[in-house]
C-alpha positions in Angstrom: 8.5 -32.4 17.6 7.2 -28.4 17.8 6.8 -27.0 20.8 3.8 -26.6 22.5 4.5 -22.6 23.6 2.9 -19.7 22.2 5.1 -18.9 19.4 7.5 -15.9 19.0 7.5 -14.2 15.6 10.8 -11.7 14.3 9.1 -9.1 11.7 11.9 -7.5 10.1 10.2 -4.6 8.0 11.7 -0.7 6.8 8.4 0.5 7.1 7.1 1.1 11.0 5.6 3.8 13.1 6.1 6.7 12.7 6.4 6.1 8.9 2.6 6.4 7.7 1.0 5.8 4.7 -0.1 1.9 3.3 3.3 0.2 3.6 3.5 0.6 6.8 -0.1 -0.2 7.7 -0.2 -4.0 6.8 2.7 -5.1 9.2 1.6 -2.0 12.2 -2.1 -4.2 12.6 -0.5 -7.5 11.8 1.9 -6.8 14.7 -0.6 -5.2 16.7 -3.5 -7.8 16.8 -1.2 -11.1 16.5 -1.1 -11.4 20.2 -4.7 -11.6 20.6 -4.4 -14.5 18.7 -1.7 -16.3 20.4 1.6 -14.9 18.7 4.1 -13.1 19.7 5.7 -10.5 17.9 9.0 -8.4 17.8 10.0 -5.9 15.1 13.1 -5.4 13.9 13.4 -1.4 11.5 15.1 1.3 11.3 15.4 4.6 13.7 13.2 6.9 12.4 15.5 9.8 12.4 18.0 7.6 10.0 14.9 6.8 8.0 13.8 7.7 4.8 10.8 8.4 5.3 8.4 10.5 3.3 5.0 10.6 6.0 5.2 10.6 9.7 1.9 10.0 11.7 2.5 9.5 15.7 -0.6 8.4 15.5 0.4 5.4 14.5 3.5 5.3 17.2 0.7 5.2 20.1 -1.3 2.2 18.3 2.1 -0.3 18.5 3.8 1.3 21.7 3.4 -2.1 22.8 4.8 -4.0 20.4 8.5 -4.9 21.7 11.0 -3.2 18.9 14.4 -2.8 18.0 15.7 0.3 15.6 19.3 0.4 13.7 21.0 2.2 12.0 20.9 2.6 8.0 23.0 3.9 5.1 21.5 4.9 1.9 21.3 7.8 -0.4 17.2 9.5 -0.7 17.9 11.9 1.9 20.6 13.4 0.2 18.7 13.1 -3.2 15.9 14.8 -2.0 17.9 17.5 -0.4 19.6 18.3 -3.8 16.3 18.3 -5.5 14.1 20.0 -2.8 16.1 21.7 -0.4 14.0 19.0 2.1 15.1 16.0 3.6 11.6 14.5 3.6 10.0 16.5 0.7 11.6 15.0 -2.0 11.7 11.0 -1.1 10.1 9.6 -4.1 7.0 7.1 -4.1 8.7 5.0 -6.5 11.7 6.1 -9.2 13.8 8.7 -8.6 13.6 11.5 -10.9 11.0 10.0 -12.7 9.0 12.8 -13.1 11.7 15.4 -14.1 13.7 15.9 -17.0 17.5 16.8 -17.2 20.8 15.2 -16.8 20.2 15.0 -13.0 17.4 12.7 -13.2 18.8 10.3 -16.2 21.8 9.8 -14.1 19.9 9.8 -10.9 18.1 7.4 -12.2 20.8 5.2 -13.6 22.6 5.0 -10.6 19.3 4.0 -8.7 19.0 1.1 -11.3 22.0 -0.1 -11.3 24.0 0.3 -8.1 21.5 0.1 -6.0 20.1 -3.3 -6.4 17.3 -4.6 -5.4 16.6 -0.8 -4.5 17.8 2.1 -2.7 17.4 1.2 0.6 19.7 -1.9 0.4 22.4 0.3 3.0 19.9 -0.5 5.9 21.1 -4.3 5.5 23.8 -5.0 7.1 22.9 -2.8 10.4 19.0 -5.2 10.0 21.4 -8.4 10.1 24.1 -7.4 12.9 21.1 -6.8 15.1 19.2 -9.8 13.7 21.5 -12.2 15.0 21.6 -10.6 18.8 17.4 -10.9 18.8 18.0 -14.5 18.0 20.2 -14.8 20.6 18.3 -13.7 23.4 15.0 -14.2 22.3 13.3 -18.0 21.5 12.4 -17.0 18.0 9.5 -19.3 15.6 10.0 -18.0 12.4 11.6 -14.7 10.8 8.8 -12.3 8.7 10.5 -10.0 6.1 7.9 -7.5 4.3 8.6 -5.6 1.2 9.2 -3.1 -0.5 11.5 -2.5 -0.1 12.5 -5.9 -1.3 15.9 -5.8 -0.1 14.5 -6.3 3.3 13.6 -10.2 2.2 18.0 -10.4 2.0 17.9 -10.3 5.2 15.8 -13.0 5.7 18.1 -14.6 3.4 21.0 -14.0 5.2 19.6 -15.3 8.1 18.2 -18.8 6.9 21.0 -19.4 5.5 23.6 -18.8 9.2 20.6 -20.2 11.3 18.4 -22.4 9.3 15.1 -20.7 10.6 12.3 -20.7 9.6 11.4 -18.0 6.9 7.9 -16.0 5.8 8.5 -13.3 2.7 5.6 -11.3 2.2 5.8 -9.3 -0.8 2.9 -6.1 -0.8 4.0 -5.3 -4.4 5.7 -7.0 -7.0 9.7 -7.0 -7.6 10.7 -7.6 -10.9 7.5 -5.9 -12.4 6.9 -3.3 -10.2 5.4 -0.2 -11.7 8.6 2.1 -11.4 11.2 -0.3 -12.5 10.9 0.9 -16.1 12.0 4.5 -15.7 15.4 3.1 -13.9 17.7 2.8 -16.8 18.2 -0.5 -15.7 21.1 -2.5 -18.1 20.4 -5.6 -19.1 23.0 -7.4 -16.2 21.1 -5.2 -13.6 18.0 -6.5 -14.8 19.1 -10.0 -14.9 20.7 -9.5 -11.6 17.6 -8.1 -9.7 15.4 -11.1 -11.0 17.7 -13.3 -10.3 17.7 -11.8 -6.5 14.1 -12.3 -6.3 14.4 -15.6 -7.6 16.4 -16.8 -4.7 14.0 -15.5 -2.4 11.4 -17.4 -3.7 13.3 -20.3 -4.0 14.7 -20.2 -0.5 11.8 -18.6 2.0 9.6 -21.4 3.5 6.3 -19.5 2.6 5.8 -16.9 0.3 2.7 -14.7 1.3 1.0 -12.0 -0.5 -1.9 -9.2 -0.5 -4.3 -10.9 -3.0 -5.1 -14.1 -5.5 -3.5 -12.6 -8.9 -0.4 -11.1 -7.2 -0.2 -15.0 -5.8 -0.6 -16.3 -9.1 2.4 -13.6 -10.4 4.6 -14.9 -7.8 3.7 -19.1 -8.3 4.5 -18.6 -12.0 8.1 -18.1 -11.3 8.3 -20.9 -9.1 5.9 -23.5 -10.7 7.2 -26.3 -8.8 7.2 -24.9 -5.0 3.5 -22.9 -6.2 2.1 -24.6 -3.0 4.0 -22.5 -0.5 2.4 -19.7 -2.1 -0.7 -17.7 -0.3 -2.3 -14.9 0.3 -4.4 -12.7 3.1 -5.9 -9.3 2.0 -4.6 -6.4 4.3 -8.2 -5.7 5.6 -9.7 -2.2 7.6 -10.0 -0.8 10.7 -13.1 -1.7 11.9 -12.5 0.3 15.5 -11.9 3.5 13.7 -14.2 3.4 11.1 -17.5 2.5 13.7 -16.2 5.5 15.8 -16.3 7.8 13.1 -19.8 9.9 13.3 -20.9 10.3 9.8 -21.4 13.8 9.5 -22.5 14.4 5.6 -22.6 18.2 3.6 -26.2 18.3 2.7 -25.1 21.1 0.6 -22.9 19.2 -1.3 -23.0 16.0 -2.9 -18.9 15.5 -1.8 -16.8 13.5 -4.4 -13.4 12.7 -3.0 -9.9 11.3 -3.4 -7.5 10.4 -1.0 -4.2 8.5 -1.3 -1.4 9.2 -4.0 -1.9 9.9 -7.1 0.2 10.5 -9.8 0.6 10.9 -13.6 0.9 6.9 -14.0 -2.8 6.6 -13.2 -6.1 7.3 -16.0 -7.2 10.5 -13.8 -8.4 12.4 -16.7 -11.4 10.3 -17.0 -12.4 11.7 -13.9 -11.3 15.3 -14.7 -13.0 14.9 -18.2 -16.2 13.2 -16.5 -17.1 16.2 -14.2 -16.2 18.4 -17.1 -19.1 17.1 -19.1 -21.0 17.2 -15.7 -20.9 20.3 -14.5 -21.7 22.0 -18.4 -24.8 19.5 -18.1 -26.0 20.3 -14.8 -25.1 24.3 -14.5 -24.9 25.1 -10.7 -24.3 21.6 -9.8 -24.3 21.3 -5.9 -21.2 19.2 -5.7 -17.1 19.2 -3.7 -14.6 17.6 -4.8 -12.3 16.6 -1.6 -8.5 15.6 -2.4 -6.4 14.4 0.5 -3.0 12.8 0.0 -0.2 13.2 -2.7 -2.2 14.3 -5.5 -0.2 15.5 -9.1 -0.4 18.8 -10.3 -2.2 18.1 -13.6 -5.3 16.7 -11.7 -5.3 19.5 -9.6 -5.1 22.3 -12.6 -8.0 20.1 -14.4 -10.0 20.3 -11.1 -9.3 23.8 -10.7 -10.3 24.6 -14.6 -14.0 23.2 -13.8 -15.0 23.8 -10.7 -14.7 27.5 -8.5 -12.1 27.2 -5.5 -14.9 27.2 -3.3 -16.0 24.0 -4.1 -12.8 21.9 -4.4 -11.1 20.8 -0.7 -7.2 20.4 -1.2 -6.7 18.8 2.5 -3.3 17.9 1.1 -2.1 15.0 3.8 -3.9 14.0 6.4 -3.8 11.2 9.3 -5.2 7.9 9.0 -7.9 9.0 11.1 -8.8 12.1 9.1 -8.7 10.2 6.3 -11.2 7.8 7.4 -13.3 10.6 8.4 -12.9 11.6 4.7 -14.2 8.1 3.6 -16.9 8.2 6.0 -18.3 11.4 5.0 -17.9 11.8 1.6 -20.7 10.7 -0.9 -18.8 9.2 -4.0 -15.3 7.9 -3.3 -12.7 7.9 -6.9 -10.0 6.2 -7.2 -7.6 5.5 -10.4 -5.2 2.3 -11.1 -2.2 2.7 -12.6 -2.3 2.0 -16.3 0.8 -0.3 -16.4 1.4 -4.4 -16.9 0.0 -6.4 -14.4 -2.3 -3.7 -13.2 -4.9 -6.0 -12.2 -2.8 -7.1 -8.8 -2.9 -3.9 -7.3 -5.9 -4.2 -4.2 -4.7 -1.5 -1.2 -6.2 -1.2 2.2 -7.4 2.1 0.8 -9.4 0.3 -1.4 -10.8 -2.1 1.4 -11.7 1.2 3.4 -13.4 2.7 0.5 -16.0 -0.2 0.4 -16.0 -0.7 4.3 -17.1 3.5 4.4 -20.5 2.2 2.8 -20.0 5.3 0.2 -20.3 4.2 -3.8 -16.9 3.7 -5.1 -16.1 4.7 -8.5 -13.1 2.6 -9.8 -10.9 3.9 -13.3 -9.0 0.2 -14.2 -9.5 -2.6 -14.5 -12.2 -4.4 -14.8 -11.0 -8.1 -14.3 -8.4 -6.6 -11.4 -8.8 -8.0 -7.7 -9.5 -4.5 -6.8 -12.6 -4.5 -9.3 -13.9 -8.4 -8.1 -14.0 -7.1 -4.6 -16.2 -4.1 -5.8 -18.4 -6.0 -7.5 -18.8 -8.7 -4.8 -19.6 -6.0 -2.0 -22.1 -4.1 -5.0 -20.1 -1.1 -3.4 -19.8 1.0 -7.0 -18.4 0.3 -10.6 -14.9 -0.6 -12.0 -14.6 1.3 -15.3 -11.7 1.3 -18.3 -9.8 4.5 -18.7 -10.9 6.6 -20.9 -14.5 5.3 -20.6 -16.1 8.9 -20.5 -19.4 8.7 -21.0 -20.0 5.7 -18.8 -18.5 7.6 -16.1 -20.3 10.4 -16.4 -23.4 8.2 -16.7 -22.5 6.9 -13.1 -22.5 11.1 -11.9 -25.7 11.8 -12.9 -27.0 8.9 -11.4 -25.7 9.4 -7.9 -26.3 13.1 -8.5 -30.0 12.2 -9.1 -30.2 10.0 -6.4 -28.3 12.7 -4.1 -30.8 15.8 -4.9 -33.5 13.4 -4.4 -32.3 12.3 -1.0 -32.4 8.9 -1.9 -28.3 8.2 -1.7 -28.3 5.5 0.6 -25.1 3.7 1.8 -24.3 -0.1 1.2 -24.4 -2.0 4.0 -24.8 -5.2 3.3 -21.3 -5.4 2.5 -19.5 -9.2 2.3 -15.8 -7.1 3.5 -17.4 -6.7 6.9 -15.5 -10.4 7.4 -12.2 -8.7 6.5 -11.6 -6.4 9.8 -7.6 -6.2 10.5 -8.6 -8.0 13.3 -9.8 -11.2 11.4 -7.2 -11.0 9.0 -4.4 -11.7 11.9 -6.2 -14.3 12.5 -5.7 -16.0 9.5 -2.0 -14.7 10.1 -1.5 -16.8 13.5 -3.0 -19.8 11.6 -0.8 -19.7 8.8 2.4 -18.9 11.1 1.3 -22.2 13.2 1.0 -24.2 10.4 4.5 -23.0 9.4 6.4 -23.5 12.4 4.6 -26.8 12.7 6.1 -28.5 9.3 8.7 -30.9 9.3 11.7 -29.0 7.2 
């Protein structure tokens, strides 16, 4: 029979404080607000100093200081890369590929290598230290159920490794694809490594007890490879920080109507509708009273376009910011952009950026696509548009209308918004349910 205690949860995930950015972010509140519903946590990552980590906000430290941890050791090989290609070893961690944006012999065989030795990815070295100490937590701590989050997805091996000594009980939460994510096709992958990375995937799929994701068509992606166990399949959105948004005093340029960007962005994504867009804007509207704000990772091509259109006095490269700042950037901004990456099963991408933009109240103007998650949870909260790349003139039709609205004063921000229901808070929630209901099934 279960037992009737509050249950104790083991979160094994790469990505915690002081890492920033979003991979970090789902797991940080999940962690943080799981008590308040009846569910304990401990973490098992990495030290931070071992880490390869691209982002470090201590902001994020102080928010989960109470949440009991344990850090190990790792092996693996992005510091050095990005010391032999930046002289940094934090500057030149990639977001996704290595070398995928360079040309050369360096990157083809960086690449290759990344493909094909380091399988599922390149933080597979951080294994075996995640497993030694694994087995010691069990040990002296009651634990429910094991939690593995990726990417990385070599993470959910050590879940593996585990159910299969200790016959625990086993969540996978997958925040992006594996097979299909969007870098895997500038890896050089061989046809064995291919067929050797789905077939990892497979077995966790097969072998977790529930398989949970960030939203309805990245559920459906991951049930079509395992038609016949599709009912162990779920998903809960990663939601927004209520707290921090409501504290934030909106505090608006009337100069200005402010257009802004924050997160990554890279050459993968249709940014030149936007660049194009406020081309055709500013030679129809000479003298246009607008500021484009960037914050985050932005490319270099957006930037030059930018730069070719508007005078330096009216773009704002913030470069990165902390998750605070960047909320502030939300709040106060007056049209928030954002671009989806133009690649095969686009439509599953849905970030908690994306949940922030709507929650800010600001209109959201979405390049993608139109039948993605990301677009139905626009359209449900009437928060902006969703719009196909290269869709010019309809986005520039959406400009002038705010800009008409703006000099008019008549901007208003949406607040009758239906995502008011999906605070991190509330989203824990449905966490601790669907841990509960876990632990309490007959294996």
């Amino acid at each position: 029979m279960p037992s009737s205690k509050s249950p104790t949860v083991l979160i094994i995930s790469y990505y915690w404080p002081p890492s920033s950015g979003s991979g970090v972010q789902r797991w940080m509140y999940f962690a943080k607000y799981l008590s308040e519903h009846g569910v304990t946590p401990i973490v098992l990552t990495v030290d931070p100093s071992r880490a390869s980590y691209r982002k470090i906000d201590e902001e994020f430290s102080n928010f989960v200081k109470d949440v009991k941890s344990y850090r190990t050791k790792t092996l693996e090989p992005l510091k050095l890369y990005s010391m032999l290609t930046t002289g940094s070893t934090s500057k030149g961690i990639p977001q996704g590929s290595v070398g995928a944006e360079k040309k050369g012999l360096f990157s083809k065989l960086s690449r290759y290598v990344r493909g094909n030795i380091f399988i599922p990815d390149a933080r597979i070295g951080w294994k075996r230290y995640a497993v030694k100490a694994a087995k010691k937590i069990l040990v002296n701590h009651d634990i429910d159920l094991i939690i593995t989050t990726g990417p990385p997805h070599s993470t959910h091996l050590i879940g593996r490794v585990l159910k299969r000594k200790y016959g625990i009980k086993w969540l996978a939460d997958f925040r992006d694809p594996w097979a299909e994510i969007y870098y895997n096709k500038d890896l050089l992958q061989t046809q064995k490594s291919k067929e050797k990375d789905k077939k990892l995937e497979l077995s966790v799929l097969n072998e977790a007890d529930h398989i949970l994701t960030i939203g309805p068509s990245m559920a459906d992606l991951l049930m079509a490879k395992i038609p016949s166990l599709k009912s162990k399949v779920s998903y809960i959105y990663n939601g927004y920080d209520a707290n921090k948004m409501s504290a934030i005093q909106s505090q608006k340029n009337d100069s200005y109507m402010t257009i802004s960007y924050i997160g990554l962005m890279t050459d993968a994504m249709p940014h030149a509708t936007i660049s194009e867009s406020l081309k055709l804007f500013i030679q129809q509207h000479k003298g246009a009273k607008i500021k484009v704000r960037l914050a985050g990772d932005i490319c270099e091509s957006f930037i030059d376009a930018i730069q070719s259109i508007l005078p330096s006095d009216q773009i704002d490269q913030l470069g990165y910011i902390p998750h605070v700042e960047a909320l502030g950037v939300m709040k106060n901004s007056d049209i928030l952009f954002t671009c989806l990456p133009t690649q095969e099963h686009s439509k599953i991408m849905i970030s908690g950026k994306m949940l922030e933009y709507i929650a800010s109240g600001n209109a959201v103007l979405c390049i993608g696509d139109p039948e993605s998650d990301a677009a139905k949870i626009i359209e449900n909260n009437k928060a902006g548009v969703v719009l196909k790349p290269n869709k010019v003139s309809e986005t520039l039709r959406f400009l002038d209308e705010k800009y008409n609205l703006w000099t008019s004063g008549k901007l208003e921000q949406n607040d009758n918004l239906q995502i008011k229901s999906l605070t991190r808070f509330n989203t824990a929630g449905e966490l601790s349910q669907l841990i509960n209901k876990i632990i309490s099934t007959e294996k």
